[in-house]
C-alpha positions in Angstrom: 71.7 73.2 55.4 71.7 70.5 52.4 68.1 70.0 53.2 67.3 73.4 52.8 69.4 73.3 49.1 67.5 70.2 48.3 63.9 71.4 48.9 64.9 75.1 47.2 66.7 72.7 44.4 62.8 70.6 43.8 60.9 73.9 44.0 62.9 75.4 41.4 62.2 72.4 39.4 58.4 72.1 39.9 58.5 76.0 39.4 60.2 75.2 36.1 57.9 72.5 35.2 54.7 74.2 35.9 55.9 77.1 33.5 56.7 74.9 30.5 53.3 73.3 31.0 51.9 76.7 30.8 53.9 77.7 27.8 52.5 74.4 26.0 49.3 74.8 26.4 49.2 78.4 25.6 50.7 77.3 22.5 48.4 74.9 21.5 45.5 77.7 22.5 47.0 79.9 19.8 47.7 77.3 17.2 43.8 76.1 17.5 42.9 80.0 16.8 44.9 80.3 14.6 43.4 80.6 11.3 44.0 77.1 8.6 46.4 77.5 5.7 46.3 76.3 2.8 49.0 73.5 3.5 46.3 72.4 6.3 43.8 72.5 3.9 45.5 70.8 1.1 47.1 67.9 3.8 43.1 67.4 5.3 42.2 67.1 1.4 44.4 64.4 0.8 43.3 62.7 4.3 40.4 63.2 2.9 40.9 61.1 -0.1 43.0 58.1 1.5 39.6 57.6 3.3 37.3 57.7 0.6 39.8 55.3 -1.2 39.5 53.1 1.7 36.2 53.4 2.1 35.0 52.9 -1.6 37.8 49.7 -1.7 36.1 48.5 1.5 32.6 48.6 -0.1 33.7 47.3 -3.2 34.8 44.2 -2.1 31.8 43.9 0.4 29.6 44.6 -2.5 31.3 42.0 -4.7 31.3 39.2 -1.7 27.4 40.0 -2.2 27.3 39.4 -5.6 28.4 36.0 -5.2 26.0 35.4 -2.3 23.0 36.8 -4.2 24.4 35.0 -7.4 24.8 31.8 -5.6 21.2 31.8 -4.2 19.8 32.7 -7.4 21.3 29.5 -8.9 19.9 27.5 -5.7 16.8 29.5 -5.9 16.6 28.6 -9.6 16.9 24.6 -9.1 14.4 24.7 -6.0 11.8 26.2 -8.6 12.9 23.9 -11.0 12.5 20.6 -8.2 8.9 22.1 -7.5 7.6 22.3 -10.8 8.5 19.0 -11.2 7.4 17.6 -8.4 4.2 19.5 -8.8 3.6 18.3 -12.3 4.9 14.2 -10.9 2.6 14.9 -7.7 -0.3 15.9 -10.3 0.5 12.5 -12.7 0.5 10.9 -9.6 -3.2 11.9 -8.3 -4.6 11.5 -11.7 -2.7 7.6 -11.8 -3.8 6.7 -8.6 -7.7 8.2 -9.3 -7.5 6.1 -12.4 -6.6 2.8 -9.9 -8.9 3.8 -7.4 -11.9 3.4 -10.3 -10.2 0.1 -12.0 -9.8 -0.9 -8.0 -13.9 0.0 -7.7 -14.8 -2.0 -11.1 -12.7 -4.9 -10.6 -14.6 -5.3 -6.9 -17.9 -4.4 -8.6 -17.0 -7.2 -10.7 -15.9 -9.5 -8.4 -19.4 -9.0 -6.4 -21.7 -9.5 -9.4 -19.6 -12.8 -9.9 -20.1 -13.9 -6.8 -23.5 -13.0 -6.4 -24.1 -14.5 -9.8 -22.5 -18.3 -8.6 -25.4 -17.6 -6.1 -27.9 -16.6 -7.9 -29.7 -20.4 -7.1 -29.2 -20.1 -3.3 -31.2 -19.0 -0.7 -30.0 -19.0 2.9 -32.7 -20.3 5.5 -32.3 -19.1 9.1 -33.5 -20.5 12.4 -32.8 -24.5 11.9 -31.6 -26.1 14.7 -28.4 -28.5 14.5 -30.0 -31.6 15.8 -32.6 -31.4 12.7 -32.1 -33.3 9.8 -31.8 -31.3 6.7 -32.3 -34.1 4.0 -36.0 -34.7 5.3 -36.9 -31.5 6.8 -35.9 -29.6 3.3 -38.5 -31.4 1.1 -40.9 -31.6 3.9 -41.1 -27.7 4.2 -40.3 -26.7 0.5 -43.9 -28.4 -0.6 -45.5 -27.1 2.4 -44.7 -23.6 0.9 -45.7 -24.7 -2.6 -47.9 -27.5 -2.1 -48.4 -28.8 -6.0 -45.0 -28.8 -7.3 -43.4 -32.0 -8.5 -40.7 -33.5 -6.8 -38.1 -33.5 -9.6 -38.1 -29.2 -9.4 -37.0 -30.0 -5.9 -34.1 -30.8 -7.1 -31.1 -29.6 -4.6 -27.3 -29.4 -5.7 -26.4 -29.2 -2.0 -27.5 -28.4 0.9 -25.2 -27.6 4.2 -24.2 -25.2 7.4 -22.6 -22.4 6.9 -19.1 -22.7 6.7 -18.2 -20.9 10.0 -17.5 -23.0 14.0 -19.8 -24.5 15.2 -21.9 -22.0 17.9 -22.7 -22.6 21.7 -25.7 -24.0 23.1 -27.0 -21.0 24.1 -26.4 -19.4 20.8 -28.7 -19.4 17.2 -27.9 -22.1 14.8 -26.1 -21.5 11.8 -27.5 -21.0 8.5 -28.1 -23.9 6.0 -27.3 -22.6 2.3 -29.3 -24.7 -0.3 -28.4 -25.0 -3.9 -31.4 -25.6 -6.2 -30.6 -27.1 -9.8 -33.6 -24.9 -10.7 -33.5 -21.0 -10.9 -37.2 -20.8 -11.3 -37.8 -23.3 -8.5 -35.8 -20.8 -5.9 -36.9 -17.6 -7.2 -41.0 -19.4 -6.4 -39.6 -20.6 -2.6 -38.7 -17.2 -1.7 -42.0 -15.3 -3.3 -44.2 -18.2 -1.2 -42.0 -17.4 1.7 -42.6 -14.3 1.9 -46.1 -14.6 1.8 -46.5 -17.2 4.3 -44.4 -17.7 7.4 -44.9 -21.4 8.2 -44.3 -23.4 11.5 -42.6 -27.0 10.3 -42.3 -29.1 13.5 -42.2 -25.8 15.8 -39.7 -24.7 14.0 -40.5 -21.2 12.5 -37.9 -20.2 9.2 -36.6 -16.8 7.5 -36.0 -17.3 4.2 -33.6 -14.5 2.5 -31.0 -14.8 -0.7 -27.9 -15.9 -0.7 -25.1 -13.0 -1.1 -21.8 -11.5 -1.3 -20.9 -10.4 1.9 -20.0 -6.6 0.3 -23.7 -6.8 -1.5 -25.2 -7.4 2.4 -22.7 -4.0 3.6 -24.3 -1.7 0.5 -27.4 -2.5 1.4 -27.0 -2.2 5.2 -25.8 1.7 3.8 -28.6 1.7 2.6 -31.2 1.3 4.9 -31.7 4.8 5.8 -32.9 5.1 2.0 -35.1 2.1 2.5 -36.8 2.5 5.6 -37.9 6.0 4.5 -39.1 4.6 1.1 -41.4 2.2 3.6 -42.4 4.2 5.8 -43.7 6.6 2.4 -44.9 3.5 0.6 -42.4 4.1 -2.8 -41.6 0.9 -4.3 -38.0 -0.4 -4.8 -36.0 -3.2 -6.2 -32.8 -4.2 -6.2 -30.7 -5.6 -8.8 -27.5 -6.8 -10.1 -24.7 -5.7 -10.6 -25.2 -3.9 -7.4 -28.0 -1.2 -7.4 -31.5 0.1 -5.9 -34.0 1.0 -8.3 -37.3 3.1 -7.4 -39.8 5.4 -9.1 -41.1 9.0 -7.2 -43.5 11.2 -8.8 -43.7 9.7 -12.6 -39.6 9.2 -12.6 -37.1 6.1 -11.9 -34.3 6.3 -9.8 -31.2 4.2 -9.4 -28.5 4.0 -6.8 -25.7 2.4 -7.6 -23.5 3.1 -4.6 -24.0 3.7 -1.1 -22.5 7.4 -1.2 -25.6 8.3 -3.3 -27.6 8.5 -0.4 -26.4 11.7 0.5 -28.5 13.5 -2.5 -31.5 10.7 -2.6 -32.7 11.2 0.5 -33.3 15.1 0.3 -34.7 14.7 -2.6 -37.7 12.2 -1.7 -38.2 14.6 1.8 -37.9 17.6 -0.2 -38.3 16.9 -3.8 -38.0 20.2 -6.7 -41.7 21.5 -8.1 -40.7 20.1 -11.7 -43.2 18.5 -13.8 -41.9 14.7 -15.0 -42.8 16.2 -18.7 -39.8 18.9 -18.1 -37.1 16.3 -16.9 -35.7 13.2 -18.4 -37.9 9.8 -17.7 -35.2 8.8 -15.6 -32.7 9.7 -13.6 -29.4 7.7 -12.8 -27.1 8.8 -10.0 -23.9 7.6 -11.2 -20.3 6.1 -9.5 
């Protein structure tokens, strides 16, 4: 009998609850068709504008924090133009400085060489004499067998010795004996007669060449391209001093004074331009 009160007592109340459920939502049903007033209106405006004021202080301050940023990188912006241009304008002293040493560098070894080349200007350098020969009585023997009638006294030597280097191994070529005439004239006739007859002197058979600077040799070891194809086309050439290579091709001289010069000498003596000598200069220097 209580059971039966209880359950009638829980179905009253979920009977009760049901309904006010009901009742609720039918109100809201008719509130939401019901139509706005203008309190609703008026309260939604003034949502409205809290928002915007929000919104607006919101973008205010994000606009101001970028501001600073974009006034902050305009300043760093600023002194990294500022940096460049002057690095720019040192980089640009810099290249023209170190131009100007690389050509005081270039004419202080150009002068250098001719110095050198000038201290030995009386030398010539004889190649192919064995050690075991003695150089005070095989010198005079084969200078006047070269030039048979000159007098002893333009024999004159200053020295005579090896070339300052170790001694090589049996099985390699002697070293090279470096004379020193007192006469200029006297070496500058050995080396004409030498290379015009290529004696034998006790078996021995000897190359004659000047003595010089070790960088003159290199420029005209560049060079050889330029001379070999002057050979082979039969156009004379000299060389002279300070360093340079002097030649004459169709009516016009020529000088080289450095090896890099090649690169525009040699096409022109394969290929050279139909220009008459009368309509160009009587000479032509390529320059450093």
């Amino acid at each position: 009998m209580t059971g039966g009160r209880q359950k009638q007592a829980s179905n009253s109340t979920e009977g009760t609850s049901a309904k006010g459920a009901k009742n609720s939502t039918l109100s809201m049903e008719q509130e939401m068709e019901s139509p706005c007033t203008k309190k609703d209106i008026n309260k939604l405006k003034s949502l409205l504008f809290c928002f915007k004021d929000e919104i607006q202080t919101e973008i205010r301050n994000s606009l101001s924090e970028v501001r600073t940023g974009i006034t902050v990188l305009d300043q760093r912006v600023l002194q990294l133009e500022q940096t460049q241009d002057s690095v720019q304008e040192t980089t640009s002293n810099m290249d023209i400085l170190i131009q100007d040493l690389q050509t005081q560098v270039r004419d202080l070894q150009d002068a250098h060489e001719d110095l050198e080349n000038r201290t030995r200007r009386n030398n010539p350098r004889l190649h192919n004499i064995p050690g075991t020969v003695h150089l005070d009585t095989f010198l005079p023997k084969y200078f006047r067998a070269l030039i048979p009638g000159i007098e002893y006294k333009y024999l004159l030597l200053d020295r005579a010795h090896r070339a300052l280097r170790a001694r090589p191994k049996p099985n390699m070529p002697p070293r090279d004996v470096i004379v020193c005439f007192h006469y200029f004239q006297t070496k500058e006739s050995i080396l004409k007669a030498s290379r015009k007859n290529q004696l034998e002197i006790e078996g021995i058979i000897l190359k004659l060449y000047a003595d010089l600077a070790s960088s003159t040799l290199q420029k005209r070891k560049d060079l050889k391209p330029l001379t070999e194809f002057q050979n082979q086309k039969d156009i004379p050439y000299r060389w002279g001093f300070p360093f340079k290579l002097t030649y004459q091709h169709n009516g016009l001289t020529y000088t080289i004074r450095h090896p890099n010069d090649i690169e525009d000498a040699l096409p022109y003596l394969r290929d050279p331009p139909l220009v008459s000598p009368e309509a160009e200069p009587q000479e032509r220097i390529a320059q450093d």
